[in-house]
mmCIF file of the N, C-alpha and C atoms, coordinates in Angstrom:
data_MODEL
# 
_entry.id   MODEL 
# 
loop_
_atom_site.group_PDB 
_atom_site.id 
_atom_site.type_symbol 
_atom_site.label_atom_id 
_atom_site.label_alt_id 
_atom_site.label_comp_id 
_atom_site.label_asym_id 
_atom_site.label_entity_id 
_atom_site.label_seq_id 
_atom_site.pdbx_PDB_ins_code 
_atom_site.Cartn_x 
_atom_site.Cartn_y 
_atom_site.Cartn_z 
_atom_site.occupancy 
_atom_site.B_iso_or_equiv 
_atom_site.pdbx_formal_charge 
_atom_site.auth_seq_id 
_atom_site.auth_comp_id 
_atom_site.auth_asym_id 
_atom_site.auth_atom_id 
_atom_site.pdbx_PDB_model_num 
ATOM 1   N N  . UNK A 1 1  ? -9.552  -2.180  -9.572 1.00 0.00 ? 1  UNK A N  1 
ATOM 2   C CA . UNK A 1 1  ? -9.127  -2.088  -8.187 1.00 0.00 ? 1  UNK A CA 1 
ATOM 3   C C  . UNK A 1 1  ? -10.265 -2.593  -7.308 1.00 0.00 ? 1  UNK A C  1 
ATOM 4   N N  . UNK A 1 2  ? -10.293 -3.398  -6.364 1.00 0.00 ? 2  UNK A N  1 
ATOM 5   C CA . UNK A 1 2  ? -10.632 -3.865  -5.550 1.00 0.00 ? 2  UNK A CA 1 
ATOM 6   C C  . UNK A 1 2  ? -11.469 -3.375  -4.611 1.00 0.00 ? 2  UNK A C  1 
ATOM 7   N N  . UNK A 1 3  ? -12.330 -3.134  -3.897 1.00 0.00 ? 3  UNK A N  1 
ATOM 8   C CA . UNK A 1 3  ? -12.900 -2.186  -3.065 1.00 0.00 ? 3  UNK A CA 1 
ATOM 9   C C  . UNK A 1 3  ? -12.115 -1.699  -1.562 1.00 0.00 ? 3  UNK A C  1 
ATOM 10  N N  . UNK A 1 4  ? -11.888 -1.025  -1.627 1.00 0.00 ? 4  UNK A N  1 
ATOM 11  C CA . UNK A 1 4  ? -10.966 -0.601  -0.335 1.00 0.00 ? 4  UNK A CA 1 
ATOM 12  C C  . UNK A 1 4  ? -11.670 -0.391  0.603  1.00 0.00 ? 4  UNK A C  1 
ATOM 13  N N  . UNK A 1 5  ? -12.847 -0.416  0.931  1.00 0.00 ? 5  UNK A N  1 
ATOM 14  C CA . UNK A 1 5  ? -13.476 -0.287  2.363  1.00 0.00 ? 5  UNK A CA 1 
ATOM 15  C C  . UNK A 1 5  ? -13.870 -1.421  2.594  1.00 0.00 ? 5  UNK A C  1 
ATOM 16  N N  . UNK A 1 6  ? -13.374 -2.428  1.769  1.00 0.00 ? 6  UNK A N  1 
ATOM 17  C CA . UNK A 1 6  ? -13.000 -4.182  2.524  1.00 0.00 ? 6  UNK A CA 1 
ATOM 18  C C  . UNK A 1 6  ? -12.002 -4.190  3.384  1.00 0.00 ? 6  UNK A C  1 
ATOM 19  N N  . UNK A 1 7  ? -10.541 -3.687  2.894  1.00 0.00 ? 7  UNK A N  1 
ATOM 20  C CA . UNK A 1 7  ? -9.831  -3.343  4.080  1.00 0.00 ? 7  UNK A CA 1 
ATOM 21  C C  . UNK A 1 7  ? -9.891  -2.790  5.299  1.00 0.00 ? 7  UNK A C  1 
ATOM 22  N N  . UNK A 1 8  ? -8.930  -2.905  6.114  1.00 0.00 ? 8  UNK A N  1 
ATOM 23  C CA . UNK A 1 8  ? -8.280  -2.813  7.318  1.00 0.00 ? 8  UNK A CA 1 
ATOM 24  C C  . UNK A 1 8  ? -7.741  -1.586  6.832  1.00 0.00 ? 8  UNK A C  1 
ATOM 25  N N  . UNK A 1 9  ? -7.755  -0.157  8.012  1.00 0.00 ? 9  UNK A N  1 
ATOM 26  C CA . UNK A 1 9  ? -6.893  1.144   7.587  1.00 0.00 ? 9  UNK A CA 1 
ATOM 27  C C  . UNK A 1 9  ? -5.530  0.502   7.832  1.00 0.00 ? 9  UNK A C  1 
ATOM 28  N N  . UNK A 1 10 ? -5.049  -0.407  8.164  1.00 0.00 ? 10 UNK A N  1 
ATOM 29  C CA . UNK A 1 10 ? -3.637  -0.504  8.098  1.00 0.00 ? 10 UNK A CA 1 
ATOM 30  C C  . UNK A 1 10 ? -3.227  -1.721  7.038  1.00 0.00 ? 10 UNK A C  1 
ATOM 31  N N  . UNK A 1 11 ? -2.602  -1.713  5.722  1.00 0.00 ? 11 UNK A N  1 
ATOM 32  C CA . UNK A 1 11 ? -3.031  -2.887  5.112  1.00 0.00 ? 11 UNK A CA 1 
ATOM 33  C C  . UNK A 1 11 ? -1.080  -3.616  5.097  1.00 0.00 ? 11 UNK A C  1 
ATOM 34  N N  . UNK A 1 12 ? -1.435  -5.012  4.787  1.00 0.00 ? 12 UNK A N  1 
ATOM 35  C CA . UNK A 1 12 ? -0.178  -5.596  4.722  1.00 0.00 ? 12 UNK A CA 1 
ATOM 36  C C  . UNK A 1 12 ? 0.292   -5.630  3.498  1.00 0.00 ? 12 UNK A C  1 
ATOM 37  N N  . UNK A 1 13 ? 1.396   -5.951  2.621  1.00 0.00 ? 13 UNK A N  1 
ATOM 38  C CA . UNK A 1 13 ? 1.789   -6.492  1.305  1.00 0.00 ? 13 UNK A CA 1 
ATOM 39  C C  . UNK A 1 13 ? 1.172   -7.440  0.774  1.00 0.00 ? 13 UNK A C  1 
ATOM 40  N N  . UNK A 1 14 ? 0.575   -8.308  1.466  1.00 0.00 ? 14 UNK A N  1 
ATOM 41  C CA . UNK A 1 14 ? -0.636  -8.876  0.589  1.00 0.00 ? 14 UNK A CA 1 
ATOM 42  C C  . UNK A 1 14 ? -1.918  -7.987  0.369  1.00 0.00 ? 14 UNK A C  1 
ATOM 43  N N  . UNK A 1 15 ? -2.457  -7.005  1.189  1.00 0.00 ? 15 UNK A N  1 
ATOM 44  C CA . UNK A 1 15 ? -3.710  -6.738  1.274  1.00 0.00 ? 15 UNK A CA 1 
ATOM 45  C C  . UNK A 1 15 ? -3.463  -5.864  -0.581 1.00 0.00 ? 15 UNK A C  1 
ATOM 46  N N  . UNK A 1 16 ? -1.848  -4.491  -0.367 1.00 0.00 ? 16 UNK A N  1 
ATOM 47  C CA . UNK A 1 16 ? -1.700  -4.045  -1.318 1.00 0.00 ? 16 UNK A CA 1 
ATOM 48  C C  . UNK A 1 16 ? -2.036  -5.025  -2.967 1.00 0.00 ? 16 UNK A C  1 
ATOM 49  N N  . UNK A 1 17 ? -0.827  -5.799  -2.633 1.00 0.00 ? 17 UNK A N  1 
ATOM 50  C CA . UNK A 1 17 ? -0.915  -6.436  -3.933 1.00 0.00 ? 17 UNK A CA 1 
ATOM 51  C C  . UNK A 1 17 ? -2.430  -6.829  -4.637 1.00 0.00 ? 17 UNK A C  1 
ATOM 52  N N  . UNK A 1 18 ? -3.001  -6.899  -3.504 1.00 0.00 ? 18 UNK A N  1 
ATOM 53  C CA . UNK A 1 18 ? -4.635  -7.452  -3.791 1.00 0.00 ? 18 UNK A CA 1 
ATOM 54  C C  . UNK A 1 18 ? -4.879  -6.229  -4.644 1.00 0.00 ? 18 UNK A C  1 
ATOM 55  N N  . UNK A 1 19 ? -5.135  -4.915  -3.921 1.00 0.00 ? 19 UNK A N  1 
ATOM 56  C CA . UNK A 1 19 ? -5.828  -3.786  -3.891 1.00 0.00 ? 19 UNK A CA 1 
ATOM 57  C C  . UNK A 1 19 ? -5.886  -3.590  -5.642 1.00 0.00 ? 19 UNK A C  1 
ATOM 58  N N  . UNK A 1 20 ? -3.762  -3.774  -5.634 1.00 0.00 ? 20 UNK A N  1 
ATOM 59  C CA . UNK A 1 20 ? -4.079  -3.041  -7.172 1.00 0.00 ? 20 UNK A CA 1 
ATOM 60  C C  . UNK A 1 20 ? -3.351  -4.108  -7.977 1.00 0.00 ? 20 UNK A C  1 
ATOM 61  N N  . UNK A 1 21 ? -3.659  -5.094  -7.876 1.00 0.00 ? 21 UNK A N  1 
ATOM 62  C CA . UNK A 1 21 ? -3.794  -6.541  -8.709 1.00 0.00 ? 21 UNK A CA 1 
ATOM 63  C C  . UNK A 1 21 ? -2.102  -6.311  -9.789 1.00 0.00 ? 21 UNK A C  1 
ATOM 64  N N  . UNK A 1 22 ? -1.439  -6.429  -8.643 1.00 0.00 ? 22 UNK A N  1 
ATOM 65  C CA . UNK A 1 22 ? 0.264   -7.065  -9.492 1.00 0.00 ? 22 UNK A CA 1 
ATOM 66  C C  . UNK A 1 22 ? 0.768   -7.937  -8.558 1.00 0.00 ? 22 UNK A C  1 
ATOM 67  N N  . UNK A 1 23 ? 1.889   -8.066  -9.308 1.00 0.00 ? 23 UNK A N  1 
ATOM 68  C CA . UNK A 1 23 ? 2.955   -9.793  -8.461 1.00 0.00 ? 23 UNK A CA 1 
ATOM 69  C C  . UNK A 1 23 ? 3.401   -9.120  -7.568 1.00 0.00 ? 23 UNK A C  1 
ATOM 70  N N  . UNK A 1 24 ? 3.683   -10.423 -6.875 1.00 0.00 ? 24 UNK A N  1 
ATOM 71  C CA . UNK A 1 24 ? 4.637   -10.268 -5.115 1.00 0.00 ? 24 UNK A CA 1 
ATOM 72  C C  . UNK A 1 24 ? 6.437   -9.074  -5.873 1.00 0.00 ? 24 UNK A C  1 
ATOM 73  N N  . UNK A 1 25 ? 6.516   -9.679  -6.957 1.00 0.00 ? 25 UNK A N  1 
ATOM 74  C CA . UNK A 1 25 ? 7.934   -8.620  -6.829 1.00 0.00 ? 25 UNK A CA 1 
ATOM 75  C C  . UNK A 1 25 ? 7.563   -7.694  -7.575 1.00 0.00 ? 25 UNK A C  1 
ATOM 76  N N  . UNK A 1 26 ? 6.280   -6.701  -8.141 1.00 0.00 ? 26 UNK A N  1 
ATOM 77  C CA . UNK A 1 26 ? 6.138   -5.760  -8.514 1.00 0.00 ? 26 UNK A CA 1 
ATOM 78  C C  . UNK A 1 26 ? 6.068   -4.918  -6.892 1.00 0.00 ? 26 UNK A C  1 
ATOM 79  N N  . UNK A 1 27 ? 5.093   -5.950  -6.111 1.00 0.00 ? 27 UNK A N  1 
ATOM 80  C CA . UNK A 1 27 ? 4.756   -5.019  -4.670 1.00 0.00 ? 27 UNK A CA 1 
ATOM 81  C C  . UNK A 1 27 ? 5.794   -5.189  -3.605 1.00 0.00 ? 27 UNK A C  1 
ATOM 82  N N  . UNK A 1 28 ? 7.100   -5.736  -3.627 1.00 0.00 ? 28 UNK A N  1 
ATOM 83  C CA . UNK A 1 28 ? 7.573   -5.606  -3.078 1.00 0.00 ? 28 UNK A CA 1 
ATOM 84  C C  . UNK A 1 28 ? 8.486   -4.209  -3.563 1.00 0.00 ? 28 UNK A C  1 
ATOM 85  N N  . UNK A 1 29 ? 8.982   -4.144  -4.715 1.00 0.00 ? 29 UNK A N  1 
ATOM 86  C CA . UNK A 1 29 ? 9.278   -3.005  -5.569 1.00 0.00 ? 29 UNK A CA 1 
ATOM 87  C C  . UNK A 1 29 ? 8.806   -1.875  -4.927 1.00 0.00 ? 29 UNK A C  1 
ATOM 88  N N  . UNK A 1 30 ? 7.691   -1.912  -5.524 1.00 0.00 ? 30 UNK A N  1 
ATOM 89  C CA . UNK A 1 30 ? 6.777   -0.639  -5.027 1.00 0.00 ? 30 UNK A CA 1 
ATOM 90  C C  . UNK A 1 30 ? 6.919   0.106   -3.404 1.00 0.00 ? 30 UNK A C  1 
ATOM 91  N N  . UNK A 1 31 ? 6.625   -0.974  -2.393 1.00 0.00 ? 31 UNK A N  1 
ATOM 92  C CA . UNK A 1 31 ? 6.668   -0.693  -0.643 1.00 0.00 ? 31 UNK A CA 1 
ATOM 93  C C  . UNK A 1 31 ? 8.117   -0.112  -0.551 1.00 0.00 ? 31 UNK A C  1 
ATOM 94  N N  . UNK A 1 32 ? 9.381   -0.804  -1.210 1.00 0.00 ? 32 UNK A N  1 
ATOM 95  C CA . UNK A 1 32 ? 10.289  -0.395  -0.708 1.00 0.00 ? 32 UNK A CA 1 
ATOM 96  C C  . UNK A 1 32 ? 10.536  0.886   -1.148 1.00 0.00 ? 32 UNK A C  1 
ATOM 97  N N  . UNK A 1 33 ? 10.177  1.593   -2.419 1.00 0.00 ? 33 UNK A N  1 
ATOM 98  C CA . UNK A 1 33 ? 10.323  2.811   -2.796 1.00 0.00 ? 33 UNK A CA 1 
ATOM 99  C C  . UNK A 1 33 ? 10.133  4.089   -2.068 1.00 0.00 ? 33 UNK A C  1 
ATOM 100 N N  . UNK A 1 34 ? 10.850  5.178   -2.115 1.00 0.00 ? 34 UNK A N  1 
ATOM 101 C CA . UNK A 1 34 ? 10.681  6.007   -1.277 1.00 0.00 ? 34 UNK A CA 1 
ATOM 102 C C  . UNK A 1 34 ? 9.219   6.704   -0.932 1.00 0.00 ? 34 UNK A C  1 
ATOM 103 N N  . UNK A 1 35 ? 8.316   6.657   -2.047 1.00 0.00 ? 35 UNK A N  1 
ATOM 104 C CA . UNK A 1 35 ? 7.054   7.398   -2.063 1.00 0.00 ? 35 UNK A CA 1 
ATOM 105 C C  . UNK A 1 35 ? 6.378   6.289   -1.099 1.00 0.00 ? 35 UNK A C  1 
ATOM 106 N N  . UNK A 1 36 ? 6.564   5.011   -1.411 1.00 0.00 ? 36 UNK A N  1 
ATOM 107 C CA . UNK A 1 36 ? 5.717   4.189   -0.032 1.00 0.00 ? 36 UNK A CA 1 
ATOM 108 C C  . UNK A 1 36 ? 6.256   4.329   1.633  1.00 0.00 ? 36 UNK A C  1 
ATOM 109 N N  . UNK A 1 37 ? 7.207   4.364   1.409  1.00 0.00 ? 37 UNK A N  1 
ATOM 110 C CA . UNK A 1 37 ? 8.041   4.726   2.831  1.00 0.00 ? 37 UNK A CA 1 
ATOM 111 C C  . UNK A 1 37 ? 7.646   5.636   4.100  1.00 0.00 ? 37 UNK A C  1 
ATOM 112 N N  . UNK A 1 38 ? 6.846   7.290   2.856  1.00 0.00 ? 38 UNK A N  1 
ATOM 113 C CA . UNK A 1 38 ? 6.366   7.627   3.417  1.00 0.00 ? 38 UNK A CA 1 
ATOM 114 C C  . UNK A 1 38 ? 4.947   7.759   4.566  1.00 0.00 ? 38 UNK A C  1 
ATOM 115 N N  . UNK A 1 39 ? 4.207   6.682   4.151  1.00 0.00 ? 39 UNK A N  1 
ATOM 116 C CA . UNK A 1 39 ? 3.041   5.895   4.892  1.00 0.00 ? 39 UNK A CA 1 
ATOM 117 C C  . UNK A 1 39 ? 3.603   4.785   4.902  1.00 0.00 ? 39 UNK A C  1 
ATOM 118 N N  . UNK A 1 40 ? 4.175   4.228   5.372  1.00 0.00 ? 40 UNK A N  1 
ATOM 119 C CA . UNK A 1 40 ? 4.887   3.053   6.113  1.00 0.00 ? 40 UNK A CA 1 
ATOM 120 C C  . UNK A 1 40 ? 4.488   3.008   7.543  1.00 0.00 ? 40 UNK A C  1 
ATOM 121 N N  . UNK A 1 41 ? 4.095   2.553   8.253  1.00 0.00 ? 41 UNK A N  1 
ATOM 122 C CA . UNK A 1 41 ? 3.788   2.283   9.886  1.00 0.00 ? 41 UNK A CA 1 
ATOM 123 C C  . UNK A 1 41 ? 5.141   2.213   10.605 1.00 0.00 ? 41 UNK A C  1 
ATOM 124 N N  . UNK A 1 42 ? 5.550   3.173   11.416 1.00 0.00 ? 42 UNK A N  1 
ATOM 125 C CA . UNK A 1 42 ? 6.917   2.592   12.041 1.00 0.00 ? 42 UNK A CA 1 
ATOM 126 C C  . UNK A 1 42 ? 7.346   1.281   12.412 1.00 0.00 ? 42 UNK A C  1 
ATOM 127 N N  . UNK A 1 43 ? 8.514   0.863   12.417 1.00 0.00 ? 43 UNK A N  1 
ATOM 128 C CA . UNK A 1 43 ? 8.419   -0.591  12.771 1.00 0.00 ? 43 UNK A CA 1 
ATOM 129 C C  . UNK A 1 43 ? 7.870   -1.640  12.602 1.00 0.00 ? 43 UNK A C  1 
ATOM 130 N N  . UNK A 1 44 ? 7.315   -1.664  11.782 1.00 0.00 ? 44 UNK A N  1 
ATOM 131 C CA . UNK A 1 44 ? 6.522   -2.972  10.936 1.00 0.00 ? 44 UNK A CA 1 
ATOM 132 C C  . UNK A 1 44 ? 6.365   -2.898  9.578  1.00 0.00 ? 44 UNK A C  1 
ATOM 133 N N  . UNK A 1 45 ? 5.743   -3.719  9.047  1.00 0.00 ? 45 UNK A N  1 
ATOM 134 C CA . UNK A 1 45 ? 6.222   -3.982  7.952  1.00 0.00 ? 45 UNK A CA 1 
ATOM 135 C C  . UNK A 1 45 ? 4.327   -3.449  7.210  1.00 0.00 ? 45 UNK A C  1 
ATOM 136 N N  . UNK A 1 46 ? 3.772   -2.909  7.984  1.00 0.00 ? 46 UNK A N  1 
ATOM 137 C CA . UNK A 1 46 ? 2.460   -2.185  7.651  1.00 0.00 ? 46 UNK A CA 1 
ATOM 138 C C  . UNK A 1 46 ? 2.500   -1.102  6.669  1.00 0.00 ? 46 UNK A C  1 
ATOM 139 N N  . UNK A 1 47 ? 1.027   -0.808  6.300  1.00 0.00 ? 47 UNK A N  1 
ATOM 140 C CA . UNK A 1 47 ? 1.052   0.626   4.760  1.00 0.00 ? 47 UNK A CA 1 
ATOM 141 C C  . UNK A 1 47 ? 0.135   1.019   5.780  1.00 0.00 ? 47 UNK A C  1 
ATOM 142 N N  . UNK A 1 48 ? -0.139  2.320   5.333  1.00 0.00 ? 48 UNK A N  1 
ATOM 143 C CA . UNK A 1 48 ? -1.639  3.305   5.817  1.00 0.00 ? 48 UNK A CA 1 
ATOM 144 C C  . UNK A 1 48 ? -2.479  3.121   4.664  1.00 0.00 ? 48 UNK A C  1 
ATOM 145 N N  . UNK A 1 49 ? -3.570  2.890   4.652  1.00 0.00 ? 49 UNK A N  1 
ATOM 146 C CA . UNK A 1 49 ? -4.355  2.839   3.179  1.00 0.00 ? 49 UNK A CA 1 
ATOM 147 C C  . UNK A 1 49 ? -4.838  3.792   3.379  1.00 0.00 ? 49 UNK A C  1 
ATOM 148 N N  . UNK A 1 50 ? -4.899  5.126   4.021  1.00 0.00 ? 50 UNK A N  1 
ATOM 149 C CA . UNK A 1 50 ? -5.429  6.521   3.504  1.00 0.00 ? 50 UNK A CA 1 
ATOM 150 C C  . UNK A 1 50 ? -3.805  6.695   3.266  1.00 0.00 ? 50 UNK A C  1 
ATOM 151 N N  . UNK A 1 51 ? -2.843  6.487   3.148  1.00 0.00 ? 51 UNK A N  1 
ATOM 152 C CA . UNK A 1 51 ? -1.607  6.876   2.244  1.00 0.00 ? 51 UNK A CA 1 
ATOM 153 C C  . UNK A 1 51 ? -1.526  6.524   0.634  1.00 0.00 ? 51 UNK A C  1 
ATOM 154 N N  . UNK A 1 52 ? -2.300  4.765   1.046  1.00 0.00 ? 52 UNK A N  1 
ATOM 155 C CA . UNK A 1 52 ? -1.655  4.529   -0.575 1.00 0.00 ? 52 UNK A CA 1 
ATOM 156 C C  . UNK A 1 52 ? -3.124  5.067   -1.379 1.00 0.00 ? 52 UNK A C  1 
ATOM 157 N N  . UNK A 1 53 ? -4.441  5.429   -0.738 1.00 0.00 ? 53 UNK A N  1 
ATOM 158 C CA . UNK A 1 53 ? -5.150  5.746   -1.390 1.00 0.00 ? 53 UNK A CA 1 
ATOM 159 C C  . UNK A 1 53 ? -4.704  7.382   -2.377 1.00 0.00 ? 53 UNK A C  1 
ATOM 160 N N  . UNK A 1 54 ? -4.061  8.245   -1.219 1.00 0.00 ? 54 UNK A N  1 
ATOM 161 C CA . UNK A 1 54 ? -3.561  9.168   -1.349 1.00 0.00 ? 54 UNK A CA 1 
ATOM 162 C C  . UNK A 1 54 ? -2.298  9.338   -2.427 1.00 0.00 ? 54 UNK A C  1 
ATOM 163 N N  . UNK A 1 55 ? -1.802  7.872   -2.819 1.00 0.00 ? 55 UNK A N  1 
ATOM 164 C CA . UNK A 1 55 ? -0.657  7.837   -3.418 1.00 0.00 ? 55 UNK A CA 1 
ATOM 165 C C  . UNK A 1 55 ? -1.352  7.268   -4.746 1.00 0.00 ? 55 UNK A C  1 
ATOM 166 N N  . UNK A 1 56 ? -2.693  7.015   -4.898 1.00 0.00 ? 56 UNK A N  1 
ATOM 167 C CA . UNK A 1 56 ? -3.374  6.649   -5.814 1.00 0.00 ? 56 UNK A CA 1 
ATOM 168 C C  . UNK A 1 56 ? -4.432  7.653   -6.819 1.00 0.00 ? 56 UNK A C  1 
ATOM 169 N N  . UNK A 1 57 ? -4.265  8.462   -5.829 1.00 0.00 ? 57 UNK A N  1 
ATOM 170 C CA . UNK A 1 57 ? -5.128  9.725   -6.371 1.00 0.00 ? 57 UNK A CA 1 
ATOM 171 C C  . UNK A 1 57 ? -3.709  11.180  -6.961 1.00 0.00 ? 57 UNK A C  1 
ATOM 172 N N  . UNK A 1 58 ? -2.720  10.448  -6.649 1.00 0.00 ? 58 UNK A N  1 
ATOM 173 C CA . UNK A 1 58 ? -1.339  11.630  -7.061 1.00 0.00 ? 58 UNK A CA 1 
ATOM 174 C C  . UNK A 1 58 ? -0.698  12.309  -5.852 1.00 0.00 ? 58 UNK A C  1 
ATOM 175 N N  . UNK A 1 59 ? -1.806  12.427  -5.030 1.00 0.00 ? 59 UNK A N  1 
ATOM 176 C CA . UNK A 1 59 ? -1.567  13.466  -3.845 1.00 0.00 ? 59 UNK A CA 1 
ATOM 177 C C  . UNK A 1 59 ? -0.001  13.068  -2.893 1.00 0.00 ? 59 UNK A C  1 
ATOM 178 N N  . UNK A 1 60 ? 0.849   12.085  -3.427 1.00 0.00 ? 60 UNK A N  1 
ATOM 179 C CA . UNK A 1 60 ? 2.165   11.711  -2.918 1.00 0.00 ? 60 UNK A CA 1 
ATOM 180 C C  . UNK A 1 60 ? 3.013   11.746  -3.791 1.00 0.00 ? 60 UNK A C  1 
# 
């Protein structure tokens, strides 16, 4: 995994896919799933990366 305090706290579907190194249709998979949904940015198409970090450590 990638270093995450390279990122932006708000990351895009590319920044993800970077983060944890799979294809555009594994991470599109993934965002649309309900556990990503929940750190989803309203209205855009944004993640929280203290979510997916949080979703990386189990804590989601």
């Amino acid at each position: 995994m990638n270093k995450l305090n390279a990122y932006p706290e708000v990351l895009a579907v590319k920044d993800i896919k970077q983060i944890l190194r799979i294809g555009t249709h594994q991470t599109y998979s993934l965002v649309k799933s309900e556990e990503f949904k929940k750190f989803m940015v309203p209205c855009t198409n944004l993640y929280s990366k203290k979510g997916l970090i949080l979703w990386l450590q189990g804590k989601i």
